[in-house]
PDB file of N, CA, C and O in Angstrom, chain B, residues numbered from 101:
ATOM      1  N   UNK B 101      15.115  -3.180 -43.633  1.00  0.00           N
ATOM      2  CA  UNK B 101      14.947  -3.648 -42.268  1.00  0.00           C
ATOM      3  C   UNK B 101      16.310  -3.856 -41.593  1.00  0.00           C
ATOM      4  O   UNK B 101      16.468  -4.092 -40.395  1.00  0.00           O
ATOM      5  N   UNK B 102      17.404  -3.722 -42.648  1.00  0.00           N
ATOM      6  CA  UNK B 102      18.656  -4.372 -41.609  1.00  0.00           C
ATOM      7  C   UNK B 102      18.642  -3.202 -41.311  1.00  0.00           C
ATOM      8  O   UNK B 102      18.509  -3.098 -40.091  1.00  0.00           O
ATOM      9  N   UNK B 103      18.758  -1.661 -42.113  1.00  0.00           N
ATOM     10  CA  UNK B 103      19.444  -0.900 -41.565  1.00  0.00           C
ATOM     11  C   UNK B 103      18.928  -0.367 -40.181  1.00  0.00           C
ATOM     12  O   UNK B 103      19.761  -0.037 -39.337  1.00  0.00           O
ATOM     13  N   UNK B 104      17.391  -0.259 -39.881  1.00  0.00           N
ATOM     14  CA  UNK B 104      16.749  -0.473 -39.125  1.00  0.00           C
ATOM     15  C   UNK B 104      17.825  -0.781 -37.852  1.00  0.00           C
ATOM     16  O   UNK B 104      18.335  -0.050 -37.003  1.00  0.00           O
ATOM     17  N   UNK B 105      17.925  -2.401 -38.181  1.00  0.00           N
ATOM     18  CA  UNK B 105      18.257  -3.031 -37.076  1.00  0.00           C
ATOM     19  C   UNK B 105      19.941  -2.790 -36.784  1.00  0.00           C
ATOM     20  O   UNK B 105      20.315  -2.872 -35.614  1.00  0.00           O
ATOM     21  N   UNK B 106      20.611  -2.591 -37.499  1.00  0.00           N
ATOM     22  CA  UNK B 106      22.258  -1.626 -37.336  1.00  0.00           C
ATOM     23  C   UNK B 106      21.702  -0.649 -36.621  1.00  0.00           C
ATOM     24  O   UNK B 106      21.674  -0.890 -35.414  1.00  0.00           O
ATOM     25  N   UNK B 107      21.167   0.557 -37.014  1.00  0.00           N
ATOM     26  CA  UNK B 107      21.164   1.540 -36.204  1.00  0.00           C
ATOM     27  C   UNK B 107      20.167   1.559 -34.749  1.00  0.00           C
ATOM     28  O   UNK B 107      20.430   2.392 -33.881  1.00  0.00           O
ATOM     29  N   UNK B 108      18.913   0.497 -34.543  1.00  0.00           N
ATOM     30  CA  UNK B 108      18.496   0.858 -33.577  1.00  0.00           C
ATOM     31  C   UNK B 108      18.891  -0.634 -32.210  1.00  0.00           C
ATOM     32  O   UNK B 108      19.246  -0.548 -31.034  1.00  0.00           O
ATOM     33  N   UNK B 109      18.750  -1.250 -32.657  1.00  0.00           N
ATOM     34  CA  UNK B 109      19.309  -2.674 -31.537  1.00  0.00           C
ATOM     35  C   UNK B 109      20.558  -2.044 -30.851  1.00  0.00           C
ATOM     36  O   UNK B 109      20.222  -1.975 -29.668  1.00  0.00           O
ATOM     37  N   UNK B 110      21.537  -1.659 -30.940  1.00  0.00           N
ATOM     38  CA  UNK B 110      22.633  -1.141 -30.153  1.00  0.00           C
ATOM     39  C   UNK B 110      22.258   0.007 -29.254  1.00  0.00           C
ATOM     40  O   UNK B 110      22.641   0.274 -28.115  1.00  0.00           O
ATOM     41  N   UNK B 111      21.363   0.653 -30.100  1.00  0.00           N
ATOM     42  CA  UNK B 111      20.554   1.986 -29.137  1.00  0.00           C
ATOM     43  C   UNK B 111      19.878   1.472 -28.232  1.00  0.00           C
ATOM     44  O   UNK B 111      20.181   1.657 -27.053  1.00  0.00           O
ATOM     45  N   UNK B 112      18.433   0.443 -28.736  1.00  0.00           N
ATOM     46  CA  UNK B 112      17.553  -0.042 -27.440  1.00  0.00           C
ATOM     47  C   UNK B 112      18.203  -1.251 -26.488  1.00  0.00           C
ATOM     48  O   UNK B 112      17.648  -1.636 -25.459  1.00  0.00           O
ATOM     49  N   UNK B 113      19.506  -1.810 -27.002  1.00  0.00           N
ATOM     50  CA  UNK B 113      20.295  -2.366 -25.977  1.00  0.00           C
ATOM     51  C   UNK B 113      21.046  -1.689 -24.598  1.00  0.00           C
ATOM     52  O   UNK B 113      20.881  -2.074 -23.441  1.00  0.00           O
ATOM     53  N   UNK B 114      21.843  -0.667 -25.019  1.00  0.00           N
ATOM     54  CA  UNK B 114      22.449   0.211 -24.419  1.00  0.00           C
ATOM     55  C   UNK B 114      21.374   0.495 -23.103  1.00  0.00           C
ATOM     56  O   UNK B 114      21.631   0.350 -21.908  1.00  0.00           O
ATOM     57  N   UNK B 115      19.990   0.982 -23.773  1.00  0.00           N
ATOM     58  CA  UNK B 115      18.994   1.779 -22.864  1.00  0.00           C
ATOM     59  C   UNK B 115      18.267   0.702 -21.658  1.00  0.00           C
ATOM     60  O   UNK B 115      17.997   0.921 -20.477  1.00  0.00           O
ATOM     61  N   UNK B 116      18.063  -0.697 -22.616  1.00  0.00           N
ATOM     62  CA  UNK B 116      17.451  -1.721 -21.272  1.00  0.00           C
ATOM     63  C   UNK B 116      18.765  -1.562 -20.578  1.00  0.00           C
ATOM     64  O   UNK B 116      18.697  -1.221 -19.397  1.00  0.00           O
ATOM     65  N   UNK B 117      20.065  -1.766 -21.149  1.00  0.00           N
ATOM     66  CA  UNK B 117      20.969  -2.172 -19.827  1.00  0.00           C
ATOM     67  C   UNK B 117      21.742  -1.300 -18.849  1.00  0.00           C
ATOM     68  O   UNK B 117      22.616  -1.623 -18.045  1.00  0.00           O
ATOM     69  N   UNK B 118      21.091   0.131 -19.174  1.00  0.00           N
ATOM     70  CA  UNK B 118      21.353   1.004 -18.404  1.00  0.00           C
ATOM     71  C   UNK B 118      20.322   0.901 -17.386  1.00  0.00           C
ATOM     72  O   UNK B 118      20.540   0.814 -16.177  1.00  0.00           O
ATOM     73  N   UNK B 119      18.876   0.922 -18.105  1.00  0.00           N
ATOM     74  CA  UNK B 119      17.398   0.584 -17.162  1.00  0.00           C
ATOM     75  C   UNK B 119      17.922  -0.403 -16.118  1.00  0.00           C
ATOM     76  O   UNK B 119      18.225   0.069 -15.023  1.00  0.00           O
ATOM     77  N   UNK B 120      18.036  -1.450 -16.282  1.00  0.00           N
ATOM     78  CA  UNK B 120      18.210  -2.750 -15.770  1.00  0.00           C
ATOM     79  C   UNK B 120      19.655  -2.363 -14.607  1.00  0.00           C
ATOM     80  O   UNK B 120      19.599  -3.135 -13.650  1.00  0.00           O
ATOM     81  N   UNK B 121      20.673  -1.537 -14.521  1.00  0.00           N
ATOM     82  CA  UNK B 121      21.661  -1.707 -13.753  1.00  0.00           C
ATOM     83  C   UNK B 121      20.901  -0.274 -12.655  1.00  0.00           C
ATOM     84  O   UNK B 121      21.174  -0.118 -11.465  1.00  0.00           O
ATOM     85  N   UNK B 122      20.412   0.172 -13.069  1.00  0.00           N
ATOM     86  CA  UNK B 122      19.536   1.510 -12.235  1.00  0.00           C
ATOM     87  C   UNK B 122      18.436   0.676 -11.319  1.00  0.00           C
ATOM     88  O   UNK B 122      18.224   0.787 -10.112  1.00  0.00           O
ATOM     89  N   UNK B 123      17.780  -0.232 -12.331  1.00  0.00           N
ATOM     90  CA  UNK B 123      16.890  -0.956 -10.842  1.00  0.00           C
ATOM     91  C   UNK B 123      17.607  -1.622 -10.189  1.00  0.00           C
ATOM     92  O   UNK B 123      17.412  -1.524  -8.977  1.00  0.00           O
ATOM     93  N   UNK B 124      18.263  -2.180 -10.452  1.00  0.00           N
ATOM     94  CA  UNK B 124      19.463  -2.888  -9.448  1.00  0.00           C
ATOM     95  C   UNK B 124      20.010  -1.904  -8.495  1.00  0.00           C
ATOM     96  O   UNK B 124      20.058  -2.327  -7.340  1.00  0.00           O
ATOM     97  N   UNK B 125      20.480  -0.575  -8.698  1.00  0.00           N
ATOM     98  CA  UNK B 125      21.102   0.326  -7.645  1.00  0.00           C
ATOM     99  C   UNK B 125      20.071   0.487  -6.828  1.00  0.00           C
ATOM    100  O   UNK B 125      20.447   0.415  -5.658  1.00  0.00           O
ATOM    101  N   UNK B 126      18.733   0.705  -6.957  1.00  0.00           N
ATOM    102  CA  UNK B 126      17.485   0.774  -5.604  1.00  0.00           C
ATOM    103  C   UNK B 126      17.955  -0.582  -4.703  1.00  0.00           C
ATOM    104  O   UNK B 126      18.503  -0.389  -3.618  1.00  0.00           O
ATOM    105  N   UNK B 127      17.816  -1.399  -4.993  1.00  0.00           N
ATOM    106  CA  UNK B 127      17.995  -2.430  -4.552  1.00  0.00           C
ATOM    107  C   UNK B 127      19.448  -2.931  -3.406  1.00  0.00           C
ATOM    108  O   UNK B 127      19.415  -3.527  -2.330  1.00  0.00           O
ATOM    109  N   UNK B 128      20.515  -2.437  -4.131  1.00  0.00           N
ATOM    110  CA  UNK B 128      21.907  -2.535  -3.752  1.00  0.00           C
ATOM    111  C   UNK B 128      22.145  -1.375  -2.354  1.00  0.00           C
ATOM    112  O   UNK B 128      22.583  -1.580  -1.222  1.00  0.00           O
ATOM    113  N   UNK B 129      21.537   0.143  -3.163  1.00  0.00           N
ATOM    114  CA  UNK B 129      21.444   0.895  -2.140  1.00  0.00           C
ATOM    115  C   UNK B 129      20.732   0.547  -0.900  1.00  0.00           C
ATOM    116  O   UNK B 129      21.289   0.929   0.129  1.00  0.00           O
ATOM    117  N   UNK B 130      19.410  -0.216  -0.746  1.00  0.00           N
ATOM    118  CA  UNK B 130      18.470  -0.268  -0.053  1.00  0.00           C
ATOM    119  C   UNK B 130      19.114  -0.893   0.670  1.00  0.00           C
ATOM    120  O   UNK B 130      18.595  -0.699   1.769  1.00  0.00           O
ATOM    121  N   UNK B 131      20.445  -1.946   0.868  1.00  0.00           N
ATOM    122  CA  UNK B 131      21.021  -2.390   1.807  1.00  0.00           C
ATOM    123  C   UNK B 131      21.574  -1.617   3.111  1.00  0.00           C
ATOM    124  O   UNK B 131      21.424  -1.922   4.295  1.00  0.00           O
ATOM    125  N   UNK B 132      22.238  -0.557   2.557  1.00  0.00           N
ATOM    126  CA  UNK B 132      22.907   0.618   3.620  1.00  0.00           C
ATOM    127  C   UNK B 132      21.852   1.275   3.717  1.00  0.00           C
ATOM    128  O   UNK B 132      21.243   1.174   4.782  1.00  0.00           O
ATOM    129  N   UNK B 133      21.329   2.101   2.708  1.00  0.00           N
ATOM    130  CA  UNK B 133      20.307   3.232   3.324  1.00  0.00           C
ATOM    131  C   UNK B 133      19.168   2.502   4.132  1.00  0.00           C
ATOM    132  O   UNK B 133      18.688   3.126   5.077  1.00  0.00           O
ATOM    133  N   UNK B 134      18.772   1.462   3.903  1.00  0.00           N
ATOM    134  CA  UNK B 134      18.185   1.233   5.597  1.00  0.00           C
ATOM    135  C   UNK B 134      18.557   1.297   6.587  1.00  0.00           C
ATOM    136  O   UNK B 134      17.730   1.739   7.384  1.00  0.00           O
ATOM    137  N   UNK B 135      19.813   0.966   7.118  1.00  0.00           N
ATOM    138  CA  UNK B 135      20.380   0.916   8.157  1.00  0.00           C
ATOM    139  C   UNK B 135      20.598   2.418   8.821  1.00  0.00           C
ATOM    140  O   UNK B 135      20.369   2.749   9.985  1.00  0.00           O
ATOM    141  N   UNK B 136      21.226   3.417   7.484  1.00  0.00           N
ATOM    142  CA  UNK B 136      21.695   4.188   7.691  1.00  0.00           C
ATOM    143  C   UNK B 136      20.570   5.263   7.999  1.00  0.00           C
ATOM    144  O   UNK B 136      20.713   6.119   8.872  1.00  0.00           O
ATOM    145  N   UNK B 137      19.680   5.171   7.375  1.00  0.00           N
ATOM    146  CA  UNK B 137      18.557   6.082   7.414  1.00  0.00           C
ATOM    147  C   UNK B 137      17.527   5.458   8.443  1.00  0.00           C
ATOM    148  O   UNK B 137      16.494   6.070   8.714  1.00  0.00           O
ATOM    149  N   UNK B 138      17.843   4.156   9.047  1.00  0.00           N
ATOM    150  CA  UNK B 138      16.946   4.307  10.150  1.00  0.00           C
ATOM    151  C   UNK B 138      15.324   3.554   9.485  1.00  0.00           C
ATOM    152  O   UNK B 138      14.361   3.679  10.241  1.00  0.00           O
ATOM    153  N   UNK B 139      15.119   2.935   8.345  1.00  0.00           N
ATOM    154  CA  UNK B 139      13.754   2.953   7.740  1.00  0.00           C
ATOM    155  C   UNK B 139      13.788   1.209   7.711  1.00  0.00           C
ATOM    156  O   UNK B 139      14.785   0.507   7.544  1.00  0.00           O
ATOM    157  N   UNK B 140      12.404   0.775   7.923  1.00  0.00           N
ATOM    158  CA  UNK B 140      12.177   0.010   8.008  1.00  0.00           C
ATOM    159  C   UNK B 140      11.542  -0.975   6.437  1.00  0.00           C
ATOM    160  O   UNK B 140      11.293  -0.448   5.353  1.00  0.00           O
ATOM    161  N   UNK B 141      11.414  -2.389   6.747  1.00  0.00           N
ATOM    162  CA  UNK B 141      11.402  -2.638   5.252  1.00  0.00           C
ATOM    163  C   UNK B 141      10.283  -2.314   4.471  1.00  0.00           C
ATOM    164  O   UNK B 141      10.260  -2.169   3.249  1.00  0.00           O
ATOM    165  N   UNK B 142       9.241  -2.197   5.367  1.00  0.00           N
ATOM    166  CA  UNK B 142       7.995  -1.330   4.833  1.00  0.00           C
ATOM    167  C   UNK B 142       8.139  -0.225   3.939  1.00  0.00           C
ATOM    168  O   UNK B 142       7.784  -0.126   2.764  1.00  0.00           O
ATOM    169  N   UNK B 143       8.792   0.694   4.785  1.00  0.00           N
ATOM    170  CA  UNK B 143       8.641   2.309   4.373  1.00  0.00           C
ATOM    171  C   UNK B 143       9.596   2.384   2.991  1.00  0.00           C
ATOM    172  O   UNK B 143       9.194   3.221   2.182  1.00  0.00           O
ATOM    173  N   UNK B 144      10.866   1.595   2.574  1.00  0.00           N
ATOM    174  CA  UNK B 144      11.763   0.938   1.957  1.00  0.00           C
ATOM    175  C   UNK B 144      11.011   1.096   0.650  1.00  0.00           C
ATOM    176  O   UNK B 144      11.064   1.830  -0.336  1.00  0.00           O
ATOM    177  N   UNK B 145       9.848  -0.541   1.350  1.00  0.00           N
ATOM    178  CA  UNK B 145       9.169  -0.916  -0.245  1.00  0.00           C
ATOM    179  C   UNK B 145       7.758   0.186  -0.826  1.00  0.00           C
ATOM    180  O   UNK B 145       7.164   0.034  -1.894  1.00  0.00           O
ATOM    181  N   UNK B 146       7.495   1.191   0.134  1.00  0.00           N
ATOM    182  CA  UNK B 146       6.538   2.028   0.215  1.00  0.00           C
ATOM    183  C   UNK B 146       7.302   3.036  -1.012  1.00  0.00           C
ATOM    184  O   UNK B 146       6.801   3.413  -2.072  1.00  0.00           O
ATOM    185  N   UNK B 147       8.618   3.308  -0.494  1.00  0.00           N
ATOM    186  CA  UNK B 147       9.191   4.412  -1.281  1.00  0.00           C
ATOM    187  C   UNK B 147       9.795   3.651  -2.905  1.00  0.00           C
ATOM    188  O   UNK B 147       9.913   4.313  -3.936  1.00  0.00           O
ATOM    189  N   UNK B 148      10.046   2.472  -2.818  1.00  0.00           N
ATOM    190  CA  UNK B 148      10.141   1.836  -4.571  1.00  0.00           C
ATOM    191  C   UNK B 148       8.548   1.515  -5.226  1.00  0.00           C
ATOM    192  O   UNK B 148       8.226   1.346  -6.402  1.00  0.00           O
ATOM    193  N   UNK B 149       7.878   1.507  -4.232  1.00  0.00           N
ATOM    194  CA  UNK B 149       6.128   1.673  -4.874  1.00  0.00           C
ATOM    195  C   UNK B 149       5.845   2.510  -5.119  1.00  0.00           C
ATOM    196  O   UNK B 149       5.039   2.443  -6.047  1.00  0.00           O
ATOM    197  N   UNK B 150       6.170   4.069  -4.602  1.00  0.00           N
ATOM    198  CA  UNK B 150       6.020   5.120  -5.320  1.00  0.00           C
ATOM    199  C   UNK B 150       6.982   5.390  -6.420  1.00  0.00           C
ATOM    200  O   UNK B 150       6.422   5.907  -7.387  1.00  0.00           O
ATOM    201  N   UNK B 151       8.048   5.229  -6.546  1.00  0.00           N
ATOM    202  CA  UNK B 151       8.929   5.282  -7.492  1.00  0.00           C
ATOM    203  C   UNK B 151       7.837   4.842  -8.404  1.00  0.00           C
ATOM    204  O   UNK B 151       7.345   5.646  -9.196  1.00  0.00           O
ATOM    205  N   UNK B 152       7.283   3.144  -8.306  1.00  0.00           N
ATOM    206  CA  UNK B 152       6.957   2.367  -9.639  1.00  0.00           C
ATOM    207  C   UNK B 152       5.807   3.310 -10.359  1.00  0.00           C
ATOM    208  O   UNK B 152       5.728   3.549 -11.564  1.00  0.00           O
ATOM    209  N   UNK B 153       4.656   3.936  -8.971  1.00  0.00           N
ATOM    210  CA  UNK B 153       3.592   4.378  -9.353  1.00  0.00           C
ATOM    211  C   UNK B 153       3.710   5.679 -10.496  1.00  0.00           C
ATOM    212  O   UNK B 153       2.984   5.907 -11.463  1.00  0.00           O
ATOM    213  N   UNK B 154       4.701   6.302 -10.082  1.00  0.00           N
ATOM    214  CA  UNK B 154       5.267   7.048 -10.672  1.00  0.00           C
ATOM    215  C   UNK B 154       5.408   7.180 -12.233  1.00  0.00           C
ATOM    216  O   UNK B 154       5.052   8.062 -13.015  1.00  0.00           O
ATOM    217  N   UNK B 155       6.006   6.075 -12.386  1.00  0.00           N
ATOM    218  CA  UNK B 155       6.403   5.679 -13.676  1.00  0.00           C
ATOM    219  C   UNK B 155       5.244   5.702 -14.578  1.00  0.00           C
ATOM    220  O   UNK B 155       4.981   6.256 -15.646  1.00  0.00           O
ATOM    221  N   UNK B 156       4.609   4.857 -13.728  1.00  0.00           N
ATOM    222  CA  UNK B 156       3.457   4.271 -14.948  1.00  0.00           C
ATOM    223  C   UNK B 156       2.371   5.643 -14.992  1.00  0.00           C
ATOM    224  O   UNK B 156       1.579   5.935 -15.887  1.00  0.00           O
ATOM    225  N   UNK B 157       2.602   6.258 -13.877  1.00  0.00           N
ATOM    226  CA  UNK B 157       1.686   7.375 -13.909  1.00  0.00           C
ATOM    227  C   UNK B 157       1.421   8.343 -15.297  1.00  0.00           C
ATOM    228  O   UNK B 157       0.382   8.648 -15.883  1.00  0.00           O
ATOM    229  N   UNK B 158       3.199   8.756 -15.598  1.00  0.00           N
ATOM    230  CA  UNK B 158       3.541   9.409 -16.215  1.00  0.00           C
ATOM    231  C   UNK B 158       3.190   8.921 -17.649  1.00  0.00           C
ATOM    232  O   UNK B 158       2.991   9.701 -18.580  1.00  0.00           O
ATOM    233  N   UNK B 159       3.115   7.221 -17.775  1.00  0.00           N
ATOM    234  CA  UNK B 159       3.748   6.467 -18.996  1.00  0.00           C
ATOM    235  C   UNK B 159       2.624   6.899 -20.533  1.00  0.00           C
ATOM    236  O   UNK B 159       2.706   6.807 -21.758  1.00  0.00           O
ATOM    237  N   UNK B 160       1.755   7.328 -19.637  1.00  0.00           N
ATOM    238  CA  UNK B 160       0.639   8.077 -21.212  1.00  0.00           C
ATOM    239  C   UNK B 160       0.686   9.156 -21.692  1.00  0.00           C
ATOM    240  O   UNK B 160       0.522   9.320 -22.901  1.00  0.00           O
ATOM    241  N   UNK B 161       1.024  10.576 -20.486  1.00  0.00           N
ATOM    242  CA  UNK B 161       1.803  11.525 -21.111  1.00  0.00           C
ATOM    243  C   UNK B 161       2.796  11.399 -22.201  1.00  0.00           C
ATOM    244  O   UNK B 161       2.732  11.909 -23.320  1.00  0.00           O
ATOM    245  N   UNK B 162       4.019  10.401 -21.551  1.00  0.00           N
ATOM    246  CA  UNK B 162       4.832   9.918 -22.402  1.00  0.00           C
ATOM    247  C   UNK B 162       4.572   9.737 -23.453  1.00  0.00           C
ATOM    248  O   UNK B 162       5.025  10.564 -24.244  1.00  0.00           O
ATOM    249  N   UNK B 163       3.892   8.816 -23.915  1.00  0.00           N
ATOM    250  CA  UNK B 163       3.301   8.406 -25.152  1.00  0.00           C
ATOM    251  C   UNK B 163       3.015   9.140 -25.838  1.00  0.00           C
ATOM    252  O   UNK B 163       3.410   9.305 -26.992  1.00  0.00           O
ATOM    253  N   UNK B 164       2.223   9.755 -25.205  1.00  0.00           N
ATOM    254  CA  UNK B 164       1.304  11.273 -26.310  1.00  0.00           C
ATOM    255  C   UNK B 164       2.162  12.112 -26.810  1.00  0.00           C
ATOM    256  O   UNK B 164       1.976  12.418 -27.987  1.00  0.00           O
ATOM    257  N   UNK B 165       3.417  12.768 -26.040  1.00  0.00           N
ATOM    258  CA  UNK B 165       4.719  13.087 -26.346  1.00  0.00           C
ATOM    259  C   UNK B 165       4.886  12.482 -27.480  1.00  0.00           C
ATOM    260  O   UNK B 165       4.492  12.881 -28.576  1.00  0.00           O
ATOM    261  N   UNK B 166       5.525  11.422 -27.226  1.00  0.00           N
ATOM    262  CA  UNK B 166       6.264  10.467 -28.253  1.00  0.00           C
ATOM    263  C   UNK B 166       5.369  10.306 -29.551  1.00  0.00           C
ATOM    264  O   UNK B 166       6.034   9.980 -30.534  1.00  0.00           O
ATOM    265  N   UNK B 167       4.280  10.431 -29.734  1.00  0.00           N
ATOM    266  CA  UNK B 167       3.859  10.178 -30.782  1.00  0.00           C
ATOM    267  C   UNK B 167       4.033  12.002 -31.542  1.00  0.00           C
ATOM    268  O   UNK B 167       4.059  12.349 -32.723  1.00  0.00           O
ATOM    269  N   UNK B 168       4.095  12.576 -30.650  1.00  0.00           N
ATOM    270  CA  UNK B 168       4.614  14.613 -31.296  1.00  0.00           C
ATOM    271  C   UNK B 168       5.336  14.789 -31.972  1.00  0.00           C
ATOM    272  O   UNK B 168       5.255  14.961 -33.188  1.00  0.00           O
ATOM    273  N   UNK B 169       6.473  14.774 -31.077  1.00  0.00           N
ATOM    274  CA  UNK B 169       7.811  14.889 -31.159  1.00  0.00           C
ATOM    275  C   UNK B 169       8.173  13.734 -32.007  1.00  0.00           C
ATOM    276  O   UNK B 169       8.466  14.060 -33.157  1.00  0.00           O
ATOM    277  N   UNK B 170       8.234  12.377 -31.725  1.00  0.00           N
ATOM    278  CA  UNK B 170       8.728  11.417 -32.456  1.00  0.00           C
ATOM    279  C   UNK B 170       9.774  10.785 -31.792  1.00  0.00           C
ATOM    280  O   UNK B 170      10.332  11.284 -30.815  1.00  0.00           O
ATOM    281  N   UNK B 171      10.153   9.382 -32.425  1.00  0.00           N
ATOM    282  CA  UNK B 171      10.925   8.461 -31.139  1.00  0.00           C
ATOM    283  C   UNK B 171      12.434   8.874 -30.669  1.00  0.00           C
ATOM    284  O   UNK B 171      12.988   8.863 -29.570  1.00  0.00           O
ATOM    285  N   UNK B 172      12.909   9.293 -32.154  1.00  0.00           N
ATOM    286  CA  UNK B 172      14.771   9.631 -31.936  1.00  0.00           C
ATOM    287  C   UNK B 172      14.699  10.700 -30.802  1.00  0.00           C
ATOM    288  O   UNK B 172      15.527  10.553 -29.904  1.00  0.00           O
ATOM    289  N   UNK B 173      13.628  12.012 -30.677  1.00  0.00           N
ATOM    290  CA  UNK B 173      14.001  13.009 -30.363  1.00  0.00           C
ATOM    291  C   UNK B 173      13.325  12.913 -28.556  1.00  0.00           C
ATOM    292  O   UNK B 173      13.814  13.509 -27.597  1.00  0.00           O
ATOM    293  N   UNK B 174      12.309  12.141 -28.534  1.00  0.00           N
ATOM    294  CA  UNK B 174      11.856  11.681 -27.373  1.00  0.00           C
ATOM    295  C   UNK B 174      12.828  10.781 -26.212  1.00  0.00           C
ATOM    296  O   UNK B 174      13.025  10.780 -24.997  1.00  0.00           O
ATOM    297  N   UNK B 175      13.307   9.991 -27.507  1.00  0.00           N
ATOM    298  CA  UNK B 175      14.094   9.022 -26.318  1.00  0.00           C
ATOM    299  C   UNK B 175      15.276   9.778 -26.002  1.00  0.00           C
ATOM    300  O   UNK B 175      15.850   9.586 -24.930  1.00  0.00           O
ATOM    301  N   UNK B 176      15.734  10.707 -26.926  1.00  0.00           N
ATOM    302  CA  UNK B 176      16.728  11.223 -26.779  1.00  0.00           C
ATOM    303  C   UNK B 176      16.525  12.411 -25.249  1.00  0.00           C
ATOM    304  O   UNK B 176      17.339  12.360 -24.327  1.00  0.00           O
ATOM    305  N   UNK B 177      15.884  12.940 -25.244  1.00  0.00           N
ATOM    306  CA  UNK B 177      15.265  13.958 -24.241  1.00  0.00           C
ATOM    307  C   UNK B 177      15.284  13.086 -22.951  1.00  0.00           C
ATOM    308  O   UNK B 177      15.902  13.487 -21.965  1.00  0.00           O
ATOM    309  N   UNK B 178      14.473  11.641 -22.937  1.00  0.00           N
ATOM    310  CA  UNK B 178      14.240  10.885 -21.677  1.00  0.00           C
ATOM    311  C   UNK B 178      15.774  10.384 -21.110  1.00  0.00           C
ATOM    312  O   UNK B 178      16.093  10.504 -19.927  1.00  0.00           O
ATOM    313  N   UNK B 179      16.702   9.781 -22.200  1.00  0.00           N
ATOM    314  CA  UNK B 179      18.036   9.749 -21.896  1.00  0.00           C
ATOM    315  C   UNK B 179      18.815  10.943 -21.468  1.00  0.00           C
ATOM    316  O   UNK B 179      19.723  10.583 -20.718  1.00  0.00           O
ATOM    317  N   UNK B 180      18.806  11.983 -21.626  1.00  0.00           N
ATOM    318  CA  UNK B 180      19.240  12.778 -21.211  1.00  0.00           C
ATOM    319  C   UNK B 180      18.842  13.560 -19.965  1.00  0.00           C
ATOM    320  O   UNK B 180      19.711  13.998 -19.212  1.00  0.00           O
ATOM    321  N   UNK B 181      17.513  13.747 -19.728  1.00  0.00           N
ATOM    322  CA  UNK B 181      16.771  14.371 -18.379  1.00  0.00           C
ATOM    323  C   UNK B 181      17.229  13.229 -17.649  1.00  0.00           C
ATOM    324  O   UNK B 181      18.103  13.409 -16.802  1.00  0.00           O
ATOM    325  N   UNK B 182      16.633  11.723 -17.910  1.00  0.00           N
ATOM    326  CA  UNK B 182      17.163  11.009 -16.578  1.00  0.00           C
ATOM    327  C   UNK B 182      18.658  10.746 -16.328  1.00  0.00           C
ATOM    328  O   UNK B 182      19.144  10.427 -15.243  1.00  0.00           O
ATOM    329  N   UNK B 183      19.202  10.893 -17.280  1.00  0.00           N
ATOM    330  CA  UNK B 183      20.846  10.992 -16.368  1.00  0.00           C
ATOM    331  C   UNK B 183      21.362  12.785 -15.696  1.00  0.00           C
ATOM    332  O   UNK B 183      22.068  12.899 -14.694  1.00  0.00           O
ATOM    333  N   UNK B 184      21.011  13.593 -16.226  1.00  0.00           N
ATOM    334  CA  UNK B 184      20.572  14.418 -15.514  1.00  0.00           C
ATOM    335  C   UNK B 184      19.999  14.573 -13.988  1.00  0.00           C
ATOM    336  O   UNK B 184      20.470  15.427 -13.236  1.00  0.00           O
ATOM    337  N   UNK B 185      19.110  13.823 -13.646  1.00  0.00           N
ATOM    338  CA  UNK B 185      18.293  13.568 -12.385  1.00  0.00           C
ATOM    339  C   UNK B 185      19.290  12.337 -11.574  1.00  0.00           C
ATOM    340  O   UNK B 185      19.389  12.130 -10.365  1.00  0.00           O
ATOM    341  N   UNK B 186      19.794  11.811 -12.433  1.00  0.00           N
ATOM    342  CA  UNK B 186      20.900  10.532 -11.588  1.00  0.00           C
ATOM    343  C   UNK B 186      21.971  11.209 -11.113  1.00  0.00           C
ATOM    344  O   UNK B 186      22.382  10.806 -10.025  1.00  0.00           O
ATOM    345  N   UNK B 187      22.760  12.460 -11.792  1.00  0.00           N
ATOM    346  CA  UNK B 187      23.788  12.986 -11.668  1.00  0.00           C
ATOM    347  C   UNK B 187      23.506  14.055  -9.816  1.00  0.00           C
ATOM    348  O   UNK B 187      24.057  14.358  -8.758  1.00  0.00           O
ATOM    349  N   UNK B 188      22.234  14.193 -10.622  1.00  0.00           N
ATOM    350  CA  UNK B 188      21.729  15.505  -9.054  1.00  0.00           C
ATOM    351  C   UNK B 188      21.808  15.003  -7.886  1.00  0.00           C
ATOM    352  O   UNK B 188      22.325  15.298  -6.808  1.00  0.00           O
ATOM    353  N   UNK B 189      20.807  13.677  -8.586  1.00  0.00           N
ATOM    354  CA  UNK B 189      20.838  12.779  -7.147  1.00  0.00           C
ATOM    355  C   UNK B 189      22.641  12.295  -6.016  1.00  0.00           C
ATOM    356  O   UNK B 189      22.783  12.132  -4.804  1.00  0.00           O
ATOM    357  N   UNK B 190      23.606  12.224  -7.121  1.00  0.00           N
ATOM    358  CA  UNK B 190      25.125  11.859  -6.618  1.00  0.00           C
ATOM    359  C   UNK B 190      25.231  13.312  -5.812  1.00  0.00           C
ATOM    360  O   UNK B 190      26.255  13.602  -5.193  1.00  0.00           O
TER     361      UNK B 190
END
């Protein structure tokens, strides 16, 4: 169980606190890009509600994946496509 916890706690740390500084950028951004884009706080929280819906939409596909493939090679794929999609987005 330690080794377990050596090799994966630094991994699923890394990943919440990448998660966690990414929801924060919706948020940080949403300061200027309202202004700048003209959108009101509605349409704002309309477009992080689809973001959320999104997520969870997907989150059983996911799973079903993940139980295929398996966790190293899954998470590894999700870490990589979504910084991928962060990079496009810059």
């Amino acid at each position: 169980m330690r080794a377990v916890q050596r090799r994966f706690v630094p991994v699923i740390f890394i990943m919440v606190f990448v998660s966690i500084l990414d929801r924060t950028n919706i948020g940080v951004a949403g300061l200027t890009m309202r202004a700048d884009l003209d959108l009101s706080a509605a349409i704002f929280g309309l477009g992080a509600t689809l973001f959320t819906l999104g997520y969870c939409l997907f989150e059983i596909p996911s799973n079903m994946a993940l139980a295929k493939v398996g966790p190293r090679g899954w998470l590894t794929r999700i870490m990589v496509s979504w910084g991928l999609a962060t990079m496009a987005t810059a």
